[in-house]
C-alpha positions in Angstrom: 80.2 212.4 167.4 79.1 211.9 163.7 75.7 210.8 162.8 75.3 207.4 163.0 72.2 206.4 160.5 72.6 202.5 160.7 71.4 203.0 164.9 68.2 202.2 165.4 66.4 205.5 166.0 66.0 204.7 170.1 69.5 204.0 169.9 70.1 206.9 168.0 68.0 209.0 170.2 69.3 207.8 173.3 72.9 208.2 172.2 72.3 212.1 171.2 70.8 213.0 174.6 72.9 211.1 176.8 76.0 213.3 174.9 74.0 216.2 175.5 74.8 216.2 179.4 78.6 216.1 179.3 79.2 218.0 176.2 77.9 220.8 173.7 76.2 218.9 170.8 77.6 220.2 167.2 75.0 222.3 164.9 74.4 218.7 162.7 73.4 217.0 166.0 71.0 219.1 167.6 69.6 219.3 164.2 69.2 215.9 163.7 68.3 215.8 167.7 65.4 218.0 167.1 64.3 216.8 163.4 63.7 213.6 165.8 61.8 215.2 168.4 59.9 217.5 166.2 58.6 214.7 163.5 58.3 211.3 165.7 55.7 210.9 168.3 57.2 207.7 170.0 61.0 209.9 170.3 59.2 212.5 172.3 57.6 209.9 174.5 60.8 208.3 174.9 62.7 211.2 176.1 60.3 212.3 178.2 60.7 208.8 180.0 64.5 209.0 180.3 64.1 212.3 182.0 61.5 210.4 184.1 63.4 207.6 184.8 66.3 209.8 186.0 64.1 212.0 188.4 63.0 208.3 189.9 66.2 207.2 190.2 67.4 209.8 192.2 64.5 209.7 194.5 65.0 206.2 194.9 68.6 206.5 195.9 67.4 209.1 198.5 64.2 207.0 200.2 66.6 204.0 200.1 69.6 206.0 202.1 66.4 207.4 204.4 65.3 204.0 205.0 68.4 202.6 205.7 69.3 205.0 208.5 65.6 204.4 209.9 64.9 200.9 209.4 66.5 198.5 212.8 66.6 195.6 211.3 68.5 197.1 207.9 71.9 195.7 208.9 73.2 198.4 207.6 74.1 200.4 204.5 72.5 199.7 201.6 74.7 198.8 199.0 77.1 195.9 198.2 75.1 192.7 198.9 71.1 194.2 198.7 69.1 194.4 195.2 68.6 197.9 194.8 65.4 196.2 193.1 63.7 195.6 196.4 63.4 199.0 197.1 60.1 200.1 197.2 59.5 204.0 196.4 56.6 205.7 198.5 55.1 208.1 196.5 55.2 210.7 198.8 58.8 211.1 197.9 58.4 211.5 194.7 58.4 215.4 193.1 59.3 216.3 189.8 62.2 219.2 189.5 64.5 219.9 186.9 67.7 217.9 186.5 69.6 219.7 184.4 69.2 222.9 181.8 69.6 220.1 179.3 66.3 218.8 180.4 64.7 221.9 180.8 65.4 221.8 177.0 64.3 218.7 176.3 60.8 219.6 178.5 60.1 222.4 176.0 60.7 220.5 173.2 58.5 218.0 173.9 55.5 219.9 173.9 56.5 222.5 171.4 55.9 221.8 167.4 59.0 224.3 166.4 62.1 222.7 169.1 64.4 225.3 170.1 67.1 222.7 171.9 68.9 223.9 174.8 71.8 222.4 176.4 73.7 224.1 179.1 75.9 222.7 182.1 78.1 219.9 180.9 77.5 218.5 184.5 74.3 217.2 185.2 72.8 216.7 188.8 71.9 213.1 187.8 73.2 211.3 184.6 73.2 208.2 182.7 75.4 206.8 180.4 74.6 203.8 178.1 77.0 200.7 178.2 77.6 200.0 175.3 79.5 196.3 176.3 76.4 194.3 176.4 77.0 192.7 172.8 73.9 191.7 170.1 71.2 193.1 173.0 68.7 193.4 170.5 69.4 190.4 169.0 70.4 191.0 165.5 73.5 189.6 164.4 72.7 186.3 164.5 69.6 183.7 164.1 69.2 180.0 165.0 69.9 178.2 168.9 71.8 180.2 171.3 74.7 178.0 172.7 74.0 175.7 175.5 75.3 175.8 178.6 76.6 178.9 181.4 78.8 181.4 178.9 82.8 180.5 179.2 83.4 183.8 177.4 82.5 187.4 177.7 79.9 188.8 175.0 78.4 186.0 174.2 74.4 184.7 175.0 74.6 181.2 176.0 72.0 178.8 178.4 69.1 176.7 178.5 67.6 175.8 175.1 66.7 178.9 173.3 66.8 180.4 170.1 66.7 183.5 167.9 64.4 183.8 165.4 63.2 186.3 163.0 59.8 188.1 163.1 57.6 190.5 165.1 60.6 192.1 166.7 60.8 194.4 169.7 63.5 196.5 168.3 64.5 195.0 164.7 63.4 191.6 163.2 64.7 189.2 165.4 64.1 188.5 168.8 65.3 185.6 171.4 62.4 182.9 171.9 62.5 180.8 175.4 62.3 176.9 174.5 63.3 174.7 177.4 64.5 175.0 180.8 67.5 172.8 181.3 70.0 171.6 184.4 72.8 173.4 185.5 75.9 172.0 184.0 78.1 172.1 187.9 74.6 170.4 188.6 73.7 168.1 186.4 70.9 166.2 188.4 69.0 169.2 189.9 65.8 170.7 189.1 65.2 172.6 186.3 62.9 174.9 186.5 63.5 178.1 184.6 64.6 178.9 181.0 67.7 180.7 181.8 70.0 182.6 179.1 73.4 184.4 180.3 76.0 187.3 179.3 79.2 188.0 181.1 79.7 191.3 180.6 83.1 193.1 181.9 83.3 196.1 183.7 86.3 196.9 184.3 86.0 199.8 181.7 84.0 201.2 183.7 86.5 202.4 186.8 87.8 205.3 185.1 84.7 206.6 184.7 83.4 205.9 188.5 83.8 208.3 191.0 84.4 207.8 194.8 81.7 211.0 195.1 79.3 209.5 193.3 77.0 206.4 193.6 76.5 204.4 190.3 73.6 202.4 189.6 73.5 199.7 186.9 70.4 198.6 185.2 69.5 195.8 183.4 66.1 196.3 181.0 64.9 193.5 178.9 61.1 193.3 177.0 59.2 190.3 176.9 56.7 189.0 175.5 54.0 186.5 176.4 52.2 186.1 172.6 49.9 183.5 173.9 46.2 184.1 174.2 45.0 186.4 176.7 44.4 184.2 180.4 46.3 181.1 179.2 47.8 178.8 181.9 49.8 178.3 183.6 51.4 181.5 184.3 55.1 182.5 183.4 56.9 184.8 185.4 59.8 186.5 183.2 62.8 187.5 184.9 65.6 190.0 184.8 68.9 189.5 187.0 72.5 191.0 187.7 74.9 189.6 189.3 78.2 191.3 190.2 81.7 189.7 190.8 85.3 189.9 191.5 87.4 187.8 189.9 87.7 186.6 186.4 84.8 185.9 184.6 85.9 183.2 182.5 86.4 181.0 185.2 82.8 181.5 186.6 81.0 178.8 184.5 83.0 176.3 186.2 81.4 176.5 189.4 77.6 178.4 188.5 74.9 179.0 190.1 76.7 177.6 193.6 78.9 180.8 193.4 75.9 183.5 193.8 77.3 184.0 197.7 80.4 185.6 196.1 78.5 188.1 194.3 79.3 191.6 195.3 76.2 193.3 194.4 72.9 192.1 192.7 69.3 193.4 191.5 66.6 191.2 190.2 62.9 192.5 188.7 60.2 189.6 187.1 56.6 190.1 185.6 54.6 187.7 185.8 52.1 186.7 182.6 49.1 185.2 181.5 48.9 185.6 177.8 48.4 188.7 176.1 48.6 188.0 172.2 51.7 189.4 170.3 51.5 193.1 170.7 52.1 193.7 174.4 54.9 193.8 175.0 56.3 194.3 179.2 59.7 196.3 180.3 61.3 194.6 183.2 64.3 196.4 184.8 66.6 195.4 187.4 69.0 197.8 189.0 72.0 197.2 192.0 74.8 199.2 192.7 78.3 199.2 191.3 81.0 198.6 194.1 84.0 199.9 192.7 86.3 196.9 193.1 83.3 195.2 190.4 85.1 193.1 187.5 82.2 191.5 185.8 78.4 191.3 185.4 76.3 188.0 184.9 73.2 189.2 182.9 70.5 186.7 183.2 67.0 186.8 181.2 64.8 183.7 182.3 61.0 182.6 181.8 60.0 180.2 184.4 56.3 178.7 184.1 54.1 178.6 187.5 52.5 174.8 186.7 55.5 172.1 186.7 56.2 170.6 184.4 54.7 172.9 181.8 55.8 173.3 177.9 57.1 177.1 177.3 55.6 178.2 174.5 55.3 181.5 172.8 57.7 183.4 174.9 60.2 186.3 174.0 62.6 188.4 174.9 64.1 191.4 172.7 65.8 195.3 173.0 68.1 194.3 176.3 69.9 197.3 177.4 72.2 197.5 180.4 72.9 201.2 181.5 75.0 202.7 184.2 73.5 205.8 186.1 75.3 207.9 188.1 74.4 210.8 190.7 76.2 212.7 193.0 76.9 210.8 196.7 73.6 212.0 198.8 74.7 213.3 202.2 73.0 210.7 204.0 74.7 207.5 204.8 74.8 204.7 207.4 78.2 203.1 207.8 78.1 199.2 209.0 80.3 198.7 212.2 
């Protein structure tokens, strides 16, 4: 991989150490890998969150298989049709170890002012691997209204009234800005209640890289931002969703939202707000599992106000990044009969 200066430097970061689990890095990369590490504050928090986020993933996976074999009511295994974002994690489960001898490296460089970057085992206990076919996620190749209506095409944001505009960024100068809910098109006289924008994403690139051994876990992270005054009402809840079909996904906006039953996996994740000013900034993520026979994703970002009817103002979303983790099939499983 060559260097790639016109990524932003998360990107960038991201891009180096996710190459660092299946692969030796060349001399210019690990340089440039720990020139980053060594010289930016923020990059060295960030990695030490994906190595975080990884070490809670897989402990999630394993409560949720533990859970399912003990909960009675769980109708089985958990997978195709549940939200891996209900899952709650107790904390006794949690314990940090190692994930790979890449992240060992990583560890020490973190806290080290000279890094000395290891990378061993190509394969990693637990990886990630950024998907790269969620198009314009931080917003940046384009300005003014979003088109209206469901999205007929992949790659493309489309919805409810909303626009991008440029300023105070999360990632970049632009960012998308919530202006209206609006009506379902297939429903033209129900409630609106939500300001919803969409992406079709397809991932059917993806198959060659699944593996029957292995459960994959996509997730869907989005910042918002509430930029009102701190305890403004009425609330706003902000919303992150992914819906999984079969099927083709250009045909889906013919029929949306009625054809949520088909879905073949979901995940959903909101925060809800009350002001903050235009600093601060709140990750949401949304994860569900990836059933091999997937085609597409539906990637929804909504903000929804608690008082209705209620005028959205001052909301934003910005950096969206959809990311498919995977991790080797945990022993543990409860077949539905």
């Amino acid at each position: 991989m060559k260097p790639n200066p016109e990524l932003p430097w998360r990107e960038r970061l991201e891009e180096l150490l996710l190459e660092s689990r299946t692969r030796t890095l060349s001399a210019a990369e690990r340089e440039e890998l720990n020139a980053s590490l060594r010289t930016r504050e923020d990059a060295r928090s960030h990695a030490a969150q994906m190595l975080m986020d990884d070490a809670a993933l897989a402990e999630e996976l394993r409560a949720a298989q533990m859970e399912s074999l003990l909960t009675a009511d769980s109708g089985g295994m958990l997978g195709a049709t549940q939200p891996f974002a209900d899952v709650k994690r107790r904390s006794g489960w949690f314990q940090w170890r190692p994930l790979t001898a890449a992240a060992a490296g990583i560890a020490i460089g973190l806290f080290c002012a000279t890094v000395a970057w290891a990378v061993a085992s190509p394969r990693a206990v637990a990886k990630a691997a950024r998907l790269f076919a969620l198009v314009d996620g931080n917003f940046e190749k384009q300005s003014g209204p979003v088109p209206s209506g469901f999205p007929a095409t992949l790659g493309v944001w489309s919805g409810d009234e909303a626009e991008i505009v440029t300023g105070g960024g999360r990632e970049g100068r632009r960012m998308l800005r919530f202006i209206s809910p609006s009506s379902d098109a297939s429903d033209p006289q129900g409630r609106a209640i939500s300001c919803d924008v969409f992406q079709l994403v397809d991932l059917r690139p993806l198959r060659p890289g699944l593996n029957a051994e292995e459960d994959s876990v996509l997730e869907l992270s989005a910042d918002f931002l509430d930029a009102r005054r701190p305890n403004t009402n009425p609330s706003v809840t902000f919303l992150c969703q992914l819906f999984l079909f079969k099927g083709d996904p250009e045909a889906l906006h013919k029929t949306w939202p009625r054809n949520n039953a088909d879905t073949v996996s979901s995940g959903s994740a909101d925060v809800t707000t009350l002001g903050g000013g235009p600093a601060v900034w709140k990750k949401v993520t949304a994860k569900c599992f990836v059933p091999a026979d997937a085609d597409f994703a539906v990637v929804q970002l909504a903000a929804r106000p608690n008082l209705r009817p209620a005028k959205l103002e001052s909301l934003f979303a910005d950096d969206i990044q959809l990311t498919l983790k995977t991790q080797p099939r945990l022993p543990i499983r409860v077949v539905q009969h």
